[in-house]
C-alpha positions as CSV (number, residue, x, y, z in Angstrom):
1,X,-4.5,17.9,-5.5
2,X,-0.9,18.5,-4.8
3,X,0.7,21.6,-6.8
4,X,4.4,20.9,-8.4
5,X,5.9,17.6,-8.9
6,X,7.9,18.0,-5.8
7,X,5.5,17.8,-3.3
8,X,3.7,14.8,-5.4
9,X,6.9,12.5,-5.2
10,X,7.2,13.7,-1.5
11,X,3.8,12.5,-0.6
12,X,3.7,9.2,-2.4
13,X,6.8,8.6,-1.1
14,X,6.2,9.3,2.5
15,X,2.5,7.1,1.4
16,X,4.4,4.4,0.2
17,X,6.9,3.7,3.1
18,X,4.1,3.8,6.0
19,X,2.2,1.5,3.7
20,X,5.3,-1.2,3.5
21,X,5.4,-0.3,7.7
22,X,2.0,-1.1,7.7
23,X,1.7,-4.0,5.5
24,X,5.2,-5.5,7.2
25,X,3.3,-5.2,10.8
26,X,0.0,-6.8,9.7
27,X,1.6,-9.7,7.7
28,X,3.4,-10.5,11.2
29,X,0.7,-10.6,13.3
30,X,-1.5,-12.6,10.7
31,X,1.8,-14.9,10.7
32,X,0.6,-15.7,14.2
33,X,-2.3,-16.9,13.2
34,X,-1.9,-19.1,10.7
35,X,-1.9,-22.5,12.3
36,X,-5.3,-21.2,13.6
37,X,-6.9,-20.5,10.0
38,X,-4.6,-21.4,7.9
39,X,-2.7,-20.3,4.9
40,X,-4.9,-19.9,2.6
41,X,-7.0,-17.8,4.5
42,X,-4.3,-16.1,5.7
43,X,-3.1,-14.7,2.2
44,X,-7.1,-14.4,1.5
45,X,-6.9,-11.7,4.2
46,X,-3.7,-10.3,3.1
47,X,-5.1,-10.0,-0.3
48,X,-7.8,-8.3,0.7
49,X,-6.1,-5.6,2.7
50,X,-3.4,-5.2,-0.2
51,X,-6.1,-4.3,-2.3
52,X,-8.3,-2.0,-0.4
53,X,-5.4,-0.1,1.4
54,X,-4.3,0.2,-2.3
55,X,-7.5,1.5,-4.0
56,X,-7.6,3.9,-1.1
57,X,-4.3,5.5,-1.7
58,X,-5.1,5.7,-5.5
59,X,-7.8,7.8,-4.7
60,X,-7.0,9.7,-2.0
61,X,-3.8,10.7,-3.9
62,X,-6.1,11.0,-6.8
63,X,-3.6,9.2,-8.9
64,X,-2.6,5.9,-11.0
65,X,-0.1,3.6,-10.7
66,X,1.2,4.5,-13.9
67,X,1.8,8.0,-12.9
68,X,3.2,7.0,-9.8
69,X,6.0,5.7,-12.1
70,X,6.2,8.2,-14.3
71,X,6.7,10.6,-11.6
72,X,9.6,8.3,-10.3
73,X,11.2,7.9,-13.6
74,X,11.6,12.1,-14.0
């Protein structure tokens, strides 16, 4: 667990910006694939991989998204 507030808001900061890199490059190369499998799968997958890359952060930051915000509001 991370000690002072500082370093918490460092880390789910720096978290949260490779996530959007992340998310941003596999969203594109899915985008190629849609006329193979189509939309609906496509944002299947997406979904999937929002949520798991999610739920992985949440606990490997051992935190909520509520006190992600809090955190950000102070």
């Amino acid at each position: 667990m991370l000690s002072c507030p500082s370093q918490l808001i460092q880390t789910l900061t720096y978290a949260s910006l490779l996530w959007q890199l992340f998310r941003a490059l596999i969203e594109g190369a899915l985008e190629d694939l849609v006329q193979d499998l189509g939309p609906q799968v496509i944002q299947k997958i997406m979904g999937a991989i929002i949520q798991t890359v999610e739920a992985f952060l949440n606990d490997a930051l051992q935190i909520s998204p509520k006190h992600v915000s809090v955190q950000l509001k102070a």
